[in-house]
N, C-alpha and C positions, 0 to 999 in steps of 0.2 A: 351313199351308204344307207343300211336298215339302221334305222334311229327306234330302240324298244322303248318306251314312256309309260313308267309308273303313273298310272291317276289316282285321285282321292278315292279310298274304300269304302265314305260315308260323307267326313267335315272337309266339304269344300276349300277351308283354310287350309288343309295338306296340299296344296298343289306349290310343287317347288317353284322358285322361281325361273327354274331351267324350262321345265314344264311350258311355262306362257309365254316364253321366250320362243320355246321351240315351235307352238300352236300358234304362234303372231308371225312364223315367216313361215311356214309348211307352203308346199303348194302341193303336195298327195298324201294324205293320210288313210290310210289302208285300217280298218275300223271294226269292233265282233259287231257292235249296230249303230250304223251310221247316223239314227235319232238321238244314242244316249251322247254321240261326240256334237253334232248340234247342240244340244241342252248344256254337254260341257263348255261349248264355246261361247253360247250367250252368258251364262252363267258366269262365267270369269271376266266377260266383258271384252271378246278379241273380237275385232268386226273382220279379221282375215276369212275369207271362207275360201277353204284349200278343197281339191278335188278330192271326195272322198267314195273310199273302194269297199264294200265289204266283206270283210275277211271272219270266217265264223267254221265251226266244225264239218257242216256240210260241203264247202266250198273250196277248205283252204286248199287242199291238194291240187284243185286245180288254177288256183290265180295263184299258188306262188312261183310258177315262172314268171309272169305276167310284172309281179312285184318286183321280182329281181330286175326283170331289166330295167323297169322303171327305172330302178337304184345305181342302174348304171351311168344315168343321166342327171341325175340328181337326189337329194335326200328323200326318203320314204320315211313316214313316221307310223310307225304300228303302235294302237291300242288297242286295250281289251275294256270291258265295261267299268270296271274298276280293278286297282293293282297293276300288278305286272303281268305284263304279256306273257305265253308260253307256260307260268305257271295256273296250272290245269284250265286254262283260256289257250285261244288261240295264239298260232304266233310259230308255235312250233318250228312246222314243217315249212315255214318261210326262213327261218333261220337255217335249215341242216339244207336247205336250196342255194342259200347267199354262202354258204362255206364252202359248198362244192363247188361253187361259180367264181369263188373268188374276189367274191363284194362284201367289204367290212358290215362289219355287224358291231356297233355301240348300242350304249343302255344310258337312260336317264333315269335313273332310282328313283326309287318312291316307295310311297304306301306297299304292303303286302300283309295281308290279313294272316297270315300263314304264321309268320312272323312277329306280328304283331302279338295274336292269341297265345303264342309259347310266350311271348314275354311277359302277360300277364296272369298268365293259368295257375302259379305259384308251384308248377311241378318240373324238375330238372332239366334244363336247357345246355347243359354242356355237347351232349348229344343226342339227335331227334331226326323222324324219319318226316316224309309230307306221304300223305296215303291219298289223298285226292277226295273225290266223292264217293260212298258207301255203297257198294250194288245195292240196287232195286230189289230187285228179286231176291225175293227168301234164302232159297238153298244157298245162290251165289255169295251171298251175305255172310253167312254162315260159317262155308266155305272157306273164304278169305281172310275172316275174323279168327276163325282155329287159325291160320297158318299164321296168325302173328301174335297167338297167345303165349309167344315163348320172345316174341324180340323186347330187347334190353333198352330201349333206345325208346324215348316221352316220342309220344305217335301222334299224327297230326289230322284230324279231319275235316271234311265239307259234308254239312248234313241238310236237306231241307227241312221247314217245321213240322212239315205234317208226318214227316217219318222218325224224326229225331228221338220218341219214346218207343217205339219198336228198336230203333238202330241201337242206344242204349241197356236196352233191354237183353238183346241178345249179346254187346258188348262184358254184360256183368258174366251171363251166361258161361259166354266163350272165356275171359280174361278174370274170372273171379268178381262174384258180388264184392270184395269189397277194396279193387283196386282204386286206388285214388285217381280221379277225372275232372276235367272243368269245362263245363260249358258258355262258350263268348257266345254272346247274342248283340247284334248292332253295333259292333267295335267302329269307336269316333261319333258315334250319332250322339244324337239328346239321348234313349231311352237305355246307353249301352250298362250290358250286364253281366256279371262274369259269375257262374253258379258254381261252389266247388264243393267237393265229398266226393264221397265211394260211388263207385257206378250205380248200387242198388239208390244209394239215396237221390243219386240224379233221375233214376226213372221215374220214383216217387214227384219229383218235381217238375219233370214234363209231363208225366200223365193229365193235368190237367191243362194241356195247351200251351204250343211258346208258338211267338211269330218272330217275324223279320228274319235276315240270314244269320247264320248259325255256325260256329266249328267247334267242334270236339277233341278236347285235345287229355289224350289217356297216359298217365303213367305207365313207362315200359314194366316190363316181366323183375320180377324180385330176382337176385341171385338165388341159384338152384342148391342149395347146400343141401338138400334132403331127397335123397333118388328116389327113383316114383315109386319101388315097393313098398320103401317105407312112408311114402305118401298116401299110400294106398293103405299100408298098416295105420297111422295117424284119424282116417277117412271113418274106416271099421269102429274104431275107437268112440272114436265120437256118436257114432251110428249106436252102438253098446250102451252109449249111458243117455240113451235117447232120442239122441237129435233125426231130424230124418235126412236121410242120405243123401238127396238132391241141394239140404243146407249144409250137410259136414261137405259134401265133395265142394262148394263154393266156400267153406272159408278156408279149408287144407289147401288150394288152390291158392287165394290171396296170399298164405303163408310163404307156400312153397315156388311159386310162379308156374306148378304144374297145371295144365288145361283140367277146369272142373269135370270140362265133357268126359274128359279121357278119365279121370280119374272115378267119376262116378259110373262109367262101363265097366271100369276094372272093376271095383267094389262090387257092383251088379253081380260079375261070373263069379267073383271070389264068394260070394254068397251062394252061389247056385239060385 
């Protein structure tokens, strides 16, 4: 069978006991880098050293037939560098191989940082979406961030450090300077940290540099009880008794869960 294997996301001590049970009798572990499953295996103290394959985004499409059959003959253990496999790690497309083939597919649970950060971000967990990692690229970014300035559902992301007050940034943007957010940094390690406030105040606190890895995790869209004209009437209003329009359209926005962007275009023509 494919054996999927949670590893530790940071403290070492997360490794289940299943885990080194299962890493003490492997003999093929199919691996995103077969240095970081070395250092896993000294590191816990297993002297098994099982054949390892590696399995990573460039490559998996073509060894997961390769794995499958393996798995016909014995267990295969898939890992990703840390967490669970297949979530935004490899692993995928070995799994939707072994169901077409007809080769079990089990999981040994673990760690998941995804899961992890909603559980301590202090923002609604009953329902929640996982968004992955944040495009690169500006427009894309952009993009992607409008089309879910309206979903209801605490959103979950992967950010690197060096981009995490740009991605912020345009997160206030798109979903309102002052939707409620938290950002984990180091979840399980010595330095871990979890920053929370309104997106504006999180930019303010990455502007001056975070390290280590990183997720973002945003409170969904408010209920919409205010339709956008009168979002847009609200916007004006504000604009009238001074404020300038680029900050009324970002807090009508927080109010209303209307996109600032949009609301501050309307406002714009309605003005001429």
């Amino acid at each position: 069978m494919i054996i999927l294997a949670a590893t530790p996301i940071g403290n070492l001590g997360d490794a289940s006991r299943r885990l080194v049970e299962a890493l003490e009798s492997a003999t093929v572990v199919a691996a995103e880098d077969t240095r970081t499953t070395q250092r896993l295996l000294a590191a816990l103290g297993i002297a098994n050293r099982p054949r390892l394959i590696a399995l990573h985004d460039h490559n998996e499409k073509d060894r997961a037939p390769e794995i499958v059959e393996l798995a016909r003959d014995g267990d295969v253990l898939v890992l990703s560098d840390a967490g669970m496999p297949t979530v935004s790690d490899p692993g995928y497309g070995v799994v939707a191989a072994a169901a077409e083939a007809g080769v079990i597919v089990t999981a040994i649970p673990g760690p998941s940082a995804v899961v992890t950060a909603l559980a301590v971000s202090g923002l609604p967990t009953d329902r929640f979406s996982f968004e992955g990692f944040v495009p690169r690229k500006a427009g894309e970014r952009t993009s992607t961030l409008r089309a879910l300035a309206a979903e209801p559902r605490t959103m979950v992301f992967f950010e690197a450090p060096s981009r995490v007050a740009s991605t912020l940034s345009d997160m206030a943007a798109e979903f309102g300077a002052d939707r409620r957010a938290a950002v984990c940094r180091e979840l399980t390690k010595l330095h871990e940290e979890v920053a929370r406030g309104t997106l504006d105040e999180l930019v303010s606190w990455a502007e001056g540099g975070v390290r280590g890895e990183l997720v973002i995790v945003v409170a969904g869209a408010p209920a919409r009880g205010v339709a956008f004209p009168d979002a847009v009437t609200q916007v004006l209003e504000l604009v009238r008794d001074g404020m300038r329009l680029k900050d009324a359209a970002a807090e009508v926005s927080g109010l209303t869960g209307h996109s600032s962007r949009e609301l501050y275009q309307a406002s714009l023509a309605v003005r001429g």
